[in-house]
Each structure stands twice: as structure tokens, then as C-alpha cells.
MDTraj code that builds the backbone (N, CA, C; nanometers):
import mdtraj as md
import numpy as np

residues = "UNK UNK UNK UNK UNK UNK UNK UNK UNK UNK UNK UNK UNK UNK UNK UNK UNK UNK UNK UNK UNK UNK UNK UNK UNK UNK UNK UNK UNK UNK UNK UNK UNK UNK UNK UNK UNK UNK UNK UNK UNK UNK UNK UNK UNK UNK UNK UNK UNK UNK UNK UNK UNK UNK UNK UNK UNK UNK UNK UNK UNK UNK UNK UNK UNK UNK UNK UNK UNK UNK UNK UNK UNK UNK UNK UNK UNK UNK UNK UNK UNK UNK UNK UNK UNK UNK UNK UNK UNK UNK UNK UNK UNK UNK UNK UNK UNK UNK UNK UNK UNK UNK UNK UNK UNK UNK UNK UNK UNK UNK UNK UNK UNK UNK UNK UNK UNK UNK UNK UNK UNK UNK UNK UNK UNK UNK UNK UNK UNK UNK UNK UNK UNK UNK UNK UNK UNK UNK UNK UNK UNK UNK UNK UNK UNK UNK UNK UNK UNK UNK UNK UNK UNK UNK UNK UNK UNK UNK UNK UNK UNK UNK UNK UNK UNK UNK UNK UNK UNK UNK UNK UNK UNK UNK UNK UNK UNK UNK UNK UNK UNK UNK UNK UNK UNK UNK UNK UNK UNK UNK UNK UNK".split()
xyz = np.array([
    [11.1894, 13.3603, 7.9244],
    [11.2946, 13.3395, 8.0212],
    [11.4124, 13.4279, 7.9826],
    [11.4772, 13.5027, 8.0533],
    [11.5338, 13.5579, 8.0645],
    [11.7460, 13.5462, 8.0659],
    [11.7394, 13.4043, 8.1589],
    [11.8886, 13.3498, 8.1621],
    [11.8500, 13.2164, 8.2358],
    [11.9584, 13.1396, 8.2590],
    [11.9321, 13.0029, 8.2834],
    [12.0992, 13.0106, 8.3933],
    [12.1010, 12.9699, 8.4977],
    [12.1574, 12.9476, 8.5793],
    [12.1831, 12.8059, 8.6029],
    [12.3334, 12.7526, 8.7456],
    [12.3095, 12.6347, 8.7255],
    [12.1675, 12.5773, 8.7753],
    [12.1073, 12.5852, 8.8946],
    [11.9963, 12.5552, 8.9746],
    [11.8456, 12.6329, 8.8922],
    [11.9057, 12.7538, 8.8688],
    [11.7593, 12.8358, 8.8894],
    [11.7574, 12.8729, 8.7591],
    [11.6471, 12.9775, 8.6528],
    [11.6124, 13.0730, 8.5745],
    [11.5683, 13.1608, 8.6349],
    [11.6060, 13.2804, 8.5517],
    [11.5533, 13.4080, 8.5606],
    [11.4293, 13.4792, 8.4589],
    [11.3735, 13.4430, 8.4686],
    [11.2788, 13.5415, 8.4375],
    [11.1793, 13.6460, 8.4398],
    [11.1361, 13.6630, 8.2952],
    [11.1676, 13.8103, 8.3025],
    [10.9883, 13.8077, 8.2466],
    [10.8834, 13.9078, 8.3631],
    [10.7575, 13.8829, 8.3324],
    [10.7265, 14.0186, 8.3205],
    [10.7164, 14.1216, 8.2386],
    [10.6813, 14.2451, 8.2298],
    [10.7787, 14.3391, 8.2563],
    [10.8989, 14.2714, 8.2803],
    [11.0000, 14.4022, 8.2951],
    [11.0654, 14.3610, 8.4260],
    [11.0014, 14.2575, 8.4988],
    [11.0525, 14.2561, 8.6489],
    [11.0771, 14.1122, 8.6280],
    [11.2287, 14.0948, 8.7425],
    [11.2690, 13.9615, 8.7070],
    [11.2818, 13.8626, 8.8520],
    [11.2504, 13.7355, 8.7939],
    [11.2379, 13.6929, 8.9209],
    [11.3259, 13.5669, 8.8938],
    [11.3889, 13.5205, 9.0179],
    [11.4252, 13.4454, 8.9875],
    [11.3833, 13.3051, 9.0620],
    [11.3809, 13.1738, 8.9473],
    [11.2550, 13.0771, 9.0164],
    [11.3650, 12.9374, 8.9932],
    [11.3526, 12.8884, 9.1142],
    [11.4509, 12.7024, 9.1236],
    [11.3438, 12.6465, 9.0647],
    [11.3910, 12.5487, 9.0127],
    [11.3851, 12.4454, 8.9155],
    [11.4296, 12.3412, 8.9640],
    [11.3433, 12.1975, 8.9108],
    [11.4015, 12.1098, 8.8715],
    [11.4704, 12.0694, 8.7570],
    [11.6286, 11.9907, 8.7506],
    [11.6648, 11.9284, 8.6454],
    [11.6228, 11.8822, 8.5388],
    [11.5006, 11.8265, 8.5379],
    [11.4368, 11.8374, 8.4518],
    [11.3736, 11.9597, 8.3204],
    [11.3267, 12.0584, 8.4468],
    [11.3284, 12.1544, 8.3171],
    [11.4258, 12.2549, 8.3354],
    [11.5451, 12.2466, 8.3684],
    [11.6827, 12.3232, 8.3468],
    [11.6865, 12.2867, 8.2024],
    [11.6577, 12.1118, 8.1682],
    [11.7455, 12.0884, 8.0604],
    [11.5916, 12.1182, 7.9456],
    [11.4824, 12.1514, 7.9752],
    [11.4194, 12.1339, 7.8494],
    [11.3752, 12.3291, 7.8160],
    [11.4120, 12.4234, 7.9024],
    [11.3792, 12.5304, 7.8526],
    [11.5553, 12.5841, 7.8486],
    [11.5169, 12.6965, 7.7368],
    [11.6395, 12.7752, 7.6782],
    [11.6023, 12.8860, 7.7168],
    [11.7317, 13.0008, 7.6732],
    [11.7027, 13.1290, 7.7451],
    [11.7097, 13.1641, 7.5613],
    [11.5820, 13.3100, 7.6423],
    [11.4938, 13.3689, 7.5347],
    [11.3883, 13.3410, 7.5018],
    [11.3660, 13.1831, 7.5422],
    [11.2107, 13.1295, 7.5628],
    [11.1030, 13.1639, 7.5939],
    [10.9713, 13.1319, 7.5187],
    [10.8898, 13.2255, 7.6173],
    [10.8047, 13.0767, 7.6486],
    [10.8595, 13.0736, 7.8141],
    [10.7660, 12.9449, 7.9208],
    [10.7139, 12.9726, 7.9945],
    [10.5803, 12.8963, 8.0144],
    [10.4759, 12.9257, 8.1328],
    [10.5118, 12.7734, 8.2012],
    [10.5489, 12.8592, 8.3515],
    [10.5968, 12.7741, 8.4702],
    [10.4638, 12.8038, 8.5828],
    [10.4493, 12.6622, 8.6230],
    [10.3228, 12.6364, 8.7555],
    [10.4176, 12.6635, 8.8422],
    [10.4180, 12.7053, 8.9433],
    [10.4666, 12.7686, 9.0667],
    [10.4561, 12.7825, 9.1902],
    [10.5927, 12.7525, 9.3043],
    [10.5108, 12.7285, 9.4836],
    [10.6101, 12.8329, 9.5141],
    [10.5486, 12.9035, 9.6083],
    [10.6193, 13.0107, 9.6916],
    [10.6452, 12.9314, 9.8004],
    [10.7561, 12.9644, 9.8517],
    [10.8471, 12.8952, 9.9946],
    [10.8668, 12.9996, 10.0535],
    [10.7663, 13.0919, 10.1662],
    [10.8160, 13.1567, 10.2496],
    [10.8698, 13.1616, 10.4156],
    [10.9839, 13.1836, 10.3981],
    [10.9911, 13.1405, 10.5587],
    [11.0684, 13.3007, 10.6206],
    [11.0640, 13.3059, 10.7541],
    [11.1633, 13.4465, 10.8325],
    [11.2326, 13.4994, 10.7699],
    [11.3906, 13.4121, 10.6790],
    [11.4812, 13.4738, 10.6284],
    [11.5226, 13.4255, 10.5158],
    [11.3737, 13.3887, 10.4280],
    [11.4225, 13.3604, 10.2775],
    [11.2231, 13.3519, 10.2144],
    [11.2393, 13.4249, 10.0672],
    [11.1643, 13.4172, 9.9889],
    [11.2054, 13.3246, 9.8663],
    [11.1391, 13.2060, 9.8586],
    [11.1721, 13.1437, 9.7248],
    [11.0573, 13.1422, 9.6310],
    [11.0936, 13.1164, 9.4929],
    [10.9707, 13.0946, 9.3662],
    [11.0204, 12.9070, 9.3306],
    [10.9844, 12.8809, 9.3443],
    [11.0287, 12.7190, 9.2681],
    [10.8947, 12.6704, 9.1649],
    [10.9880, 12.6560, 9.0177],
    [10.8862, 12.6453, 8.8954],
    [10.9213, 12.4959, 8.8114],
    [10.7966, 12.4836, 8.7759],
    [10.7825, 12.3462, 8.6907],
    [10.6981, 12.3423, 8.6149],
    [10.7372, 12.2666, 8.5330],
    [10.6680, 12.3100, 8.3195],
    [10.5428, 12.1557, 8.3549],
    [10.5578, 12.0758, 8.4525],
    [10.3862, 11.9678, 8.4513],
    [10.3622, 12.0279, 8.6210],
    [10.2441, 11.9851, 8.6126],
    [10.1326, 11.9923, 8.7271],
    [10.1704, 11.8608, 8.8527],
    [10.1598, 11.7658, 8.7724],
    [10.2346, 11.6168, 8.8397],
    [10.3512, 11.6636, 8.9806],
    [10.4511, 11.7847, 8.8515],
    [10.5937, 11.7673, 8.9233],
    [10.5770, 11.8806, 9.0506],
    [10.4599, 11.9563, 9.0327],
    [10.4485, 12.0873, 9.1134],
    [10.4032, 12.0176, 9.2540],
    [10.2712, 11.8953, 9.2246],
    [10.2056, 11.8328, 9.3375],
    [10.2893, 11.7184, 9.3785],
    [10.3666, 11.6644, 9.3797],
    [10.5080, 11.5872, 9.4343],
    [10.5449, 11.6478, 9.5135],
    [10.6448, 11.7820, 9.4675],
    [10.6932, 11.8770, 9.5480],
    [10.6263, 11.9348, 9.6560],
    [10.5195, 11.9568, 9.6426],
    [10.4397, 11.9709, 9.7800],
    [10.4097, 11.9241, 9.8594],
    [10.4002, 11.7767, 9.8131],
    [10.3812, 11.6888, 9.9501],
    [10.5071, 11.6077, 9.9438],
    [10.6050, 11.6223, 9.9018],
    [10.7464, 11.5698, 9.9375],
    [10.7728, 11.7346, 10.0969],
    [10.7148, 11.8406, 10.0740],
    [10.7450, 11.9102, 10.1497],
    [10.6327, 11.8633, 10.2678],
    [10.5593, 11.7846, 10.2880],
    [10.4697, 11.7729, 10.3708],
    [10.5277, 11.5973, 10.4577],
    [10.6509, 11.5875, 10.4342],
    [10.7351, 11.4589, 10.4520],
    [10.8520, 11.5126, 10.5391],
    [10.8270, 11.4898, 10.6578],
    [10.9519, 11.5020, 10.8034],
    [11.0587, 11.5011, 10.7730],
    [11.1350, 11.6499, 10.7658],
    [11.2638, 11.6318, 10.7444],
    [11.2653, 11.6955, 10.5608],
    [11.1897, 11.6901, 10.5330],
    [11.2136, 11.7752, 10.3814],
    [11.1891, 11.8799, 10.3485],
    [11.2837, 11.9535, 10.3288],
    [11.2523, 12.1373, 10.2810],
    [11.2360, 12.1113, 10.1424],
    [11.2709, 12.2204, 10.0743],
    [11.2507, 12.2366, 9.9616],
    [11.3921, 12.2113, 9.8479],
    [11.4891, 12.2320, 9.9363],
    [11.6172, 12.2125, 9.8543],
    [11.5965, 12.0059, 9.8593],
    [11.5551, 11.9278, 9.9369],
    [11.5431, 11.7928, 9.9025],
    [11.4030, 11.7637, 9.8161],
    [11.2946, 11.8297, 9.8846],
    [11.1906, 11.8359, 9.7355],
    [11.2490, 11.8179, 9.6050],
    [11.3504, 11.9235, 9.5840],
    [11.3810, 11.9402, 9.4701],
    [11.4897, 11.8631, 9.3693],
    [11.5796, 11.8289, 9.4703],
    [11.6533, 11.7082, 9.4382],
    [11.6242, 11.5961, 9.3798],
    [11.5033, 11.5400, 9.5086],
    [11.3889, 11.4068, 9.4539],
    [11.4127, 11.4244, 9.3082],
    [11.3425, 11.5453, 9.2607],
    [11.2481, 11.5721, 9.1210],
    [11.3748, 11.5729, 9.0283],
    [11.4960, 11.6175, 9.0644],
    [11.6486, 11.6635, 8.9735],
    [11.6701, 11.5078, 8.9596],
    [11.6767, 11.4513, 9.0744],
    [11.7180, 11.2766, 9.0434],
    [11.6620, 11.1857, 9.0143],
    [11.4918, 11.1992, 8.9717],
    [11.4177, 11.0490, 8.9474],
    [11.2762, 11.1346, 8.8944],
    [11.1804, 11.0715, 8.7637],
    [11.0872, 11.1362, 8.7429],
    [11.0007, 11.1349, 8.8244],
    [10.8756, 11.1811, 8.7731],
    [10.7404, 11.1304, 8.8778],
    [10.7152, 10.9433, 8.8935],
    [10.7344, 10.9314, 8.8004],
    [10.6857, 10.7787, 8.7383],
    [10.8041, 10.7107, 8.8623],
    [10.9273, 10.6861, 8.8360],
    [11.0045, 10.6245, 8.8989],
    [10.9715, 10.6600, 9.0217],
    [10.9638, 10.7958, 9.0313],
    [10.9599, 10.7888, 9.2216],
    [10.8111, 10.7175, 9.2928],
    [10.7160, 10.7343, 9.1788],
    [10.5872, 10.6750, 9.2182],
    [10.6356, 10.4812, 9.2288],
    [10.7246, 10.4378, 9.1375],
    [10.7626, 10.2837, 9.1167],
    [10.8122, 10.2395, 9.2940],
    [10.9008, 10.3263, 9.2954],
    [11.0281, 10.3149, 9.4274],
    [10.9425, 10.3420, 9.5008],
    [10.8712, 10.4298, 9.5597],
    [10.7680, 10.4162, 9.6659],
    [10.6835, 10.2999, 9.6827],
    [10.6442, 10.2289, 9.5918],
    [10.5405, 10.1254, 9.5836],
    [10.6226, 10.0159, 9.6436],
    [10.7597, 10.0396, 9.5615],
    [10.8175, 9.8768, 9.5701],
    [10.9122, 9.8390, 9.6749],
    [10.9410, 9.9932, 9.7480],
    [11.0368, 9.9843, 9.9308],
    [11.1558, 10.0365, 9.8700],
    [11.1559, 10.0718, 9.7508],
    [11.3055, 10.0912, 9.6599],
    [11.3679, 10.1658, 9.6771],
    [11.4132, 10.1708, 9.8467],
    [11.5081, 10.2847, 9.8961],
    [11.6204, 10.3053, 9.8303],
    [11.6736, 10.1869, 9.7745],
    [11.8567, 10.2556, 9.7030],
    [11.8091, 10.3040, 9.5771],
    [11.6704, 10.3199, 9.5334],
    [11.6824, 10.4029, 9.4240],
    [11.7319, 10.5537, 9.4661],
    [11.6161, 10.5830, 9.5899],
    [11.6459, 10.7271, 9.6038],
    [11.7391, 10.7755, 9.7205],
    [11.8304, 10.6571, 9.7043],
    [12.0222, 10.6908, 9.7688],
    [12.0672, 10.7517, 9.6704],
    [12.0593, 10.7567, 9.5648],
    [12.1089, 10.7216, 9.4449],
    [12.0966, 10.9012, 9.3778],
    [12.0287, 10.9268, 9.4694],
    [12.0058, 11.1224, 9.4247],
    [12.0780, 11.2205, 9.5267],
    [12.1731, 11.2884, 9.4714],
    [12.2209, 11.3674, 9.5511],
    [12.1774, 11.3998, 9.6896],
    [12.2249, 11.4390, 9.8088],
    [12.1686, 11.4898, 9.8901],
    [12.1083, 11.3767, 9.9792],
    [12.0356, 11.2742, 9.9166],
    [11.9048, 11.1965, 9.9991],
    [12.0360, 11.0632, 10.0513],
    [12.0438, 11.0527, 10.1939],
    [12.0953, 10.9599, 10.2339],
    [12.0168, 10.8675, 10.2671],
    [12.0164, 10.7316, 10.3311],
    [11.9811, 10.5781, 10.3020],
    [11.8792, 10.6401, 10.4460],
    [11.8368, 10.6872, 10.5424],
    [11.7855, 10.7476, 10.6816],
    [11.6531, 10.8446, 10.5747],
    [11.6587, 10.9040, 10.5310],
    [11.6037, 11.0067, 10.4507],
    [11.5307, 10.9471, 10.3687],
    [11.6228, 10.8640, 10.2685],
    [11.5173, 10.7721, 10.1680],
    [11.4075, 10.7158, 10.2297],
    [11.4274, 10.6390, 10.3307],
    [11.3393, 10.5352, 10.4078],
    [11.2587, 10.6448, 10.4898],
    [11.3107, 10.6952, 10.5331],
    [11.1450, 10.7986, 10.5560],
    [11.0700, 10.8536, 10.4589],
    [11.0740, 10.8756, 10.3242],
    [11.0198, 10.9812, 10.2637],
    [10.9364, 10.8355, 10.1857],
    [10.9849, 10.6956, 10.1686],
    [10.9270, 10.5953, 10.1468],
    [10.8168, 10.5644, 10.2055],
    [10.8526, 10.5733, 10.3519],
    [10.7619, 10.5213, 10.4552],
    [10.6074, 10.6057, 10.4689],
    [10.6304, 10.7406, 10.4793],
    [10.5633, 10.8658, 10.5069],
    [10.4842, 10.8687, 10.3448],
    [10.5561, 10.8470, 10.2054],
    [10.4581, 10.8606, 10.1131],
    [10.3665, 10.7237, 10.0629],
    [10.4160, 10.6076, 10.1573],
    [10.3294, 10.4713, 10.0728],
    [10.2016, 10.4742, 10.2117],
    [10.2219, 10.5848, 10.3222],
    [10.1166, 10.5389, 10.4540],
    [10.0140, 10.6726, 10.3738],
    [10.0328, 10.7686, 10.3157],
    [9.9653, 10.8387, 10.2668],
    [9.8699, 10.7935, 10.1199],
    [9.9321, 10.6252, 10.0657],
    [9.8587, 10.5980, 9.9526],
    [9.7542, 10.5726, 10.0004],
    [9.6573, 10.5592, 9.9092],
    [9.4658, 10.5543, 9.9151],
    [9.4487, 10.6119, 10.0467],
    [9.4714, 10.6958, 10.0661],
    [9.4060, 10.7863, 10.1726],
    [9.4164, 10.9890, 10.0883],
    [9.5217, 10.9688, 10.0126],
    [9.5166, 11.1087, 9.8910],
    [9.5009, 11.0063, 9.7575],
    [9.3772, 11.1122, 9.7093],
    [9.3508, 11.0918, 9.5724],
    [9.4515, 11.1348, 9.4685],
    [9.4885, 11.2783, 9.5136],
    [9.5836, 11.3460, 9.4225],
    [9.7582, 11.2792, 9.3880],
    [9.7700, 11.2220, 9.5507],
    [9.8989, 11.0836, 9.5513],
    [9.9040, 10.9853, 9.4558],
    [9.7670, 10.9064, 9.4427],
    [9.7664, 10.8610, 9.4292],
    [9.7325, 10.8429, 9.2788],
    [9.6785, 10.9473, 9.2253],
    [9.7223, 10.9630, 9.0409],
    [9.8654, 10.9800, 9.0356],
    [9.9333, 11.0744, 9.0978],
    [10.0058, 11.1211, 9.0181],
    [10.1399, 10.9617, 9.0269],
    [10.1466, 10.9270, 9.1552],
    [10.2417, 10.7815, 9.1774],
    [10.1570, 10.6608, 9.1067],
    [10.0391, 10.6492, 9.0676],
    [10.0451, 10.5553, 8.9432],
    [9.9789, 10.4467, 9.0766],
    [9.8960, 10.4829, 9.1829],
    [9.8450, 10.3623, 9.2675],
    [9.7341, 10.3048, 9.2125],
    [9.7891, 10.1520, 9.2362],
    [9.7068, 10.0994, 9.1953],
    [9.5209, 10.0893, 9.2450],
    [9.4488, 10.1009, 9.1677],
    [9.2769, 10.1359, 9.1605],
    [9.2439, 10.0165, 9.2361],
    [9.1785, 10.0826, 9.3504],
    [9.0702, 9.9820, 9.4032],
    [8.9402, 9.9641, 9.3476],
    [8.8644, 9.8391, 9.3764],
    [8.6938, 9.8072, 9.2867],
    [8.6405, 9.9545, 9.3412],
    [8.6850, 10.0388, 9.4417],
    [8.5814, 10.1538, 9.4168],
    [8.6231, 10.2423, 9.3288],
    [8.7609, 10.2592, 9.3044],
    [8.8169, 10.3589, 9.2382],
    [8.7333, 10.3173, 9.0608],
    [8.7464, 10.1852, 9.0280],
    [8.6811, 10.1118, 8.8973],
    [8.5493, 10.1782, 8.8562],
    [8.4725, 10.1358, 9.0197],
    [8.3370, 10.1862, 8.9989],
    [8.2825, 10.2883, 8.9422],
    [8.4005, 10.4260, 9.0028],
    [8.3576, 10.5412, 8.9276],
    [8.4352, 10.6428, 8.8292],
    [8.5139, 10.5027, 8.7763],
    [8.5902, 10.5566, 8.6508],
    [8.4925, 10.6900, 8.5633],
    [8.3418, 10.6616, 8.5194],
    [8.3381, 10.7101, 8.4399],
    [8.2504, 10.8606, 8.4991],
    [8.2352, 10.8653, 8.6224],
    [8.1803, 10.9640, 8.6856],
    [8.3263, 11.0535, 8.6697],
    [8.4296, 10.9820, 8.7459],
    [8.5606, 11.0463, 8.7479],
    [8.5862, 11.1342, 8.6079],
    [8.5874, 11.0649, 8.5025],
    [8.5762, 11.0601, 8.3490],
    [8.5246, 11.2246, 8.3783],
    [8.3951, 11.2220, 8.3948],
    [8.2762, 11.3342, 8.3654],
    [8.3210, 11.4176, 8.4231],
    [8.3779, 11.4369, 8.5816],
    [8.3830, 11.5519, 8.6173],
    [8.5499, 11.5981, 8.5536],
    [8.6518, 11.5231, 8.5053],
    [8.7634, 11.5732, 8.4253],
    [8.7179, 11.6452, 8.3323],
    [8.6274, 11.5906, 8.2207],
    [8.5728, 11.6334, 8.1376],
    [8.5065, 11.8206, 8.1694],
    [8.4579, 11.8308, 8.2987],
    [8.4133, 11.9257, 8.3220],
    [8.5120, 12.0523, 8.3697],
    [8.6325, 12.0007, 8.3502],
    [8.7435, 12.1015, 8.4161],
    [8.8340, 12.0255, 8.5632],
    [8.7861, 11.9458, 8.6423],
    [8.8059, 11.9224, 8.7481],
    [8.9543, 11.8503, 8.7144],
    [9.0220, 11.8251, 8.7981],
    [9.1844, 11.7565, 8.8209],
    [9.1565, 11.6394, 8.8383],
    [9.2325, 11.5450, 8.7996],
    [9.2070, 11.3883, 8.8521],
    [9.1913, 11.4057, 8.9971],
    [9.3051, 11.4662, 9.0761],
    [9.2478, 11.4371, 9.2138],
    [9.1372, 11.4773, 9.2608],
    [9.0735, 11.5846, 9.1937],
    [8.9637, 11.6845, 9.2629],
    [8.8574, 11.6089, 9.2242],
    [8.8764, 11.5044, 9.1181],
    [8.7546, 11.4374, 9.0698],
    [8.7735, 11.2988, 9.1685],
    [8.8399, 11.2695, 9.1873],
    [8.8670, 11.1052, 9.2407],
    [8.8426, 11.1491, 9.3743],
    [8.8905, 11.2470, 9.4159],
    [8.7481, 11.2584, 9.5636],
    [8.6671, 11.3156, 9.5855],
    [8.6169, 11.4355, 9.4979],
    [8.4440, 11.4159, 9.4739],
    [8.3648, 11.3086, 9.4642],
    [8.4200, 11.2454, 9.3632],
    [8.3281, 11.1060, 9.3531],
    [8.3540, 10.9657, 9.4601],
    [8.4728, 10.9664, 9.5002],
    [8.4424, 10.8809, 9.6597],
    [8.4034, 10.9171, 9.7222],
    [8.4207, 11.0863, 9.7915],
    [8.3538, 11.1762, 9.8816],
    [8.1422, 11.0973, 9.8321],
    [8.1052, 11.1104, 9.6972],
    [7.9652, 11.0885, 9.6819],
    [7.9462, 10.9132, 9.7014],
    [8.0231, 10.8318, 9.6273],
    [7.9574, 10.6949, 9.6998],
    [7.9340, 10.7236, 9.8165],
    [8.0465, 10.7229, 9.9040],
    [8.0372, 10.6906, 10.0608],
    [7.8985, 10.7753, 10.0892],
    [7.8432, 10.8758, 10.0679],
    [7.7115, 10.9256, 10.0775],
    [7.5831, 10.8818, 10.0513],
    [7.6046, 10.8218, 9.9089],
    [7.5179, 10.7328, 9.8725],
    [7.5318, 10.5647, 9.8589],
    [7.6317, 10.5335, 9.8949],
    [7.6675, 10.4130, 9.9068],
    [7.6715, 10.3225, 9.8014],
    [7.7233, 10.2095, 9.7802],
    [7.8407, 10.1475, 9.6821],
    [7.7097, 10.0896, 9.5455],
    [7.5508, 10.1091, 9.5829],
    [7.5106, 10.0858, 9.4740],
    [7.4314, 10.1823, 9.3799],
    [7.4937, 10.2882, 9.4366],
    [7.4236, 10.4395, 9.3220],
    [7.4456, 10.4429, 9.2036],
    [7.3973, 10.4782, 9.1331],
    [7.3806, 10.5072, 8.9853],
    [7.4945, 10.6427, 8.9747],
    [7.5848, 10.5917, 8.8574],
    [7.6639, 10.6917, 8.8066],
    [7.5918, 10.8754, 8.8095],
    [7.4702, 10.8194, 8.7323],
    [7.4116, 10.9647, 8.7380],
    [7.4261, 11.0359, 8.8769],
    [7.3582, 10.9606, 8.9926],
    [7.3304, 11.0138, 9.0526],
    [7.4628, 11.0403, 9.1821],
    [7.5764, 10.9746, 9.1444],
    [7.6830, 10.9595, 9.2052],
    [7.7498, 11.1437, 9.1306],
    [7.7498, 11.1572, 9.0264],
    [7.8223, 11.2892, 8.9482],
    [7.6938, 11.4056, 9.0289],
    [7.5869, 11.3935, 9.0109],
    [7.4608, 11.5124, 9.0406],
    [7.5468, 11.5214, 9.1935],
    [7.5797, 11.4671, 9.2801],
    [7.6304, 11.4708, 9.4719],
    [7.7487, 11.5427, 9.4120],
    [7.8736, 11.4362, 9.3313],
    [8.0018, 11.5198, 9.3219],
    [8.0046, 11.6874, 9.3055],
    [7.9127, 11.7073, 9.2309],
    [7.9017, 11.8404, 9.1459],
    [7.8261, 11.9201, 9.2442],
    [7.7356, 11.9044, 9.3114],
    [7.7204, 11.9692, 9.4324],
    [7.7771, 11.9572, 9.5593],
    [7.8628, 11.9162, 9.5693],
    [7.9351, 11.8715, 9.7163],
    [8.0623, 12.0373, 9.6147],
    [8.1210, 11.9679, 9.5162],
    [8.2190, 12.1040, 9.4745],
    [8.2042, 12.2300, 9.4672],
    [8.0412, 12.2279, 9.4543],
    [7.9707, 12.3841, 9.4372],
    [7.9401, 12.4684, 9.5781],
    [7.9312, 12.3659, 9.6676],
    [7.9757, 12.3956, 9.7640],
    [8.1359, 12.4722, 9.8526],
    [8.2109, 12.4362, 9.7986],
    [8.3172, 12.4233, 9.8608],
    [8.3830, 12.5907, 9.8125],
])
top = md.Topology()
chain = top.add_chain()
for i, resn in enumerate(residues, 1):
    res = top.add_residue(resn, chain, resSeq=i)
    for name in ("N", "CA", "C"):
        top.add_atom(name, md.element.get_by_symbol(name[0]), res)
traj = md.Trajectory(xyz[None], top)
């Protein structure tokens, strides 16, 4: 990294510098001169190119579907993430806990309650939501803990595994054999 700004860093990747928004979070945990590897979303629109970077995976897939929530660009994406971790915002979603996220710059009491509403109608219907906000496991999600297990093990993401392997029950239905529940996951992905 190159310099540290209030919002953003600059860095510096071969000679060319870019400069990438941040969350508060890692404003405060990287220094300049550092050498950090940031996961990364491009925001392109008509009359602006943005880089927006984050040091977990968690905080990158929030931000994306906080941008997939009516009414949220990327400057409130990012706020969310500056004012409350993953964990808390996964709590406050579960629990209706709109004055938590009054409570973050920018997000008024109209705003909160939509971004509440819009991310608890999206639980158990995204796998990837639903790791990273901490939802609670249904008896199917139980069922194929350890298929889930296997295909992590194999490289796959919690989410990419948690719906491969529901994607394969529902195929083979709720009394398949682990084995043969991972042999579908792993070809349904090899597919794709």
C-alpha cells in the first residue's frame, strides 16, 4: 500500500496506482508501506469508475448484495460495513434491529427497514447469505453438514458447497446417502 487516505488507500501494484474505498474496518487494520492483498468489486457506472477493497471474503459478499438491496449504492454498502461487522449486521437482520443500523452514518430509520426487510426475505433462499449472517441451519442444512464438509475440503466456498449439496438432495431426495449426495454435487459443479 502505498498511502492511506481518510475513506480510501492507494495502492501501488507494479508501479501503477490505484486507488481502492474501503471499509473502516480495514482503514484501521492496514498501514502505509504494507504489503496487503485486498479481494475486490469494481463499481462501474457512465460517470464514475470505482475499486472498493476488503482484507475477508465475508465483507466483499455483504457488500454485494447490500448493493443488490433498493436504494443502496455503494457509498451505503460501505457505510453498513464502516458501522457494524458482518456478525452484528447478520444479528440485526435476524432480530428486526433497525435502530442498530440508524445508528451508522448515512442509513436513516426508512433505509434501515428496507435493507432489513429485503435481506431477512432473501434468508434460506441464498446459501452464501446465509453463512455469512450466521442463519440459522435447517434439518436439511444438518443433513448435509458433512457432504458440505467434503466439498469445502475440496476448494469449494461455504456457499458454493451449501448449494451444490441442496441443489443434489432435492435431486435425489431427502434419503440419499452422503456418498452419493457429494458424487451429484461434484458433477452438477463440473458442469457449470
Amino acid at each position: 500500500m502505498a498511502r492511506k487516505a481518510l475513506a480510501h488507500v492507494e495502492l501501488d501494484v507494479g508501479g501503477v496506482g490505484y486507488e481502492v474505498w474501503v471499509p473502516g474496518s480495514t482503514q484501521r487494520r492496514v498501514t502505509e508501506d504494507q504489503t496487503v492483498t485486498l479481494l475486490t468489486h469494481c463499481y462501474i457506472r457512465e460517470d464514475a469508475f470505482q475499486i472498493f477493497g476488503f482484507l475477508r471474503e465475508d465483507e466483499r459478499t455483504l457488500f454485494r448484495m447490500l448493493l443488490g438491496v433498493t436504494g443502496v449504492g455503494p457509498k451505503v454498502a460501505l457505510a453498513v460495513l464502516s458501522g457494524v461487522s458482518v456478525a452484528e449486521f447478520g444479528r440485526a437482520v435476524q432480530q428486526n434491529d433497525v435502530t442498530a443500523l440508524t445508528k451508522i452514518s448515512g442509513i436513516g430509520k426508512k433505509m434501515a427497514q428496507r435493507i432489513v426487510l429485503e435481506m431477512k426475505a432473501k434468508l434460506g433462499q441464498d446459501a452464501e447469505l446465509d453463512a455469512i449472517l450466521g442463519a440459522p441451519e435447517s434439518a436439511e442444512d444438518a443433513d448435509t453438514d458433512d457432504v458440505v464438509a467434503a466439498l469445502c475440503s475440496l476448494g469449494c466456498t461455504l456457499g458454493e458447497a451449501k448449494r451444490a449439496a441442496q441443489s443434489a438432495r432435492k435431486k435425489l431426495g431427502p434419503d440419499a446417502a452422503d456418498e452419493d449426495v457429494l458424487k451429484t454435487a461434484l458433477r452438477s459443479m463440473a458442469k457449470v
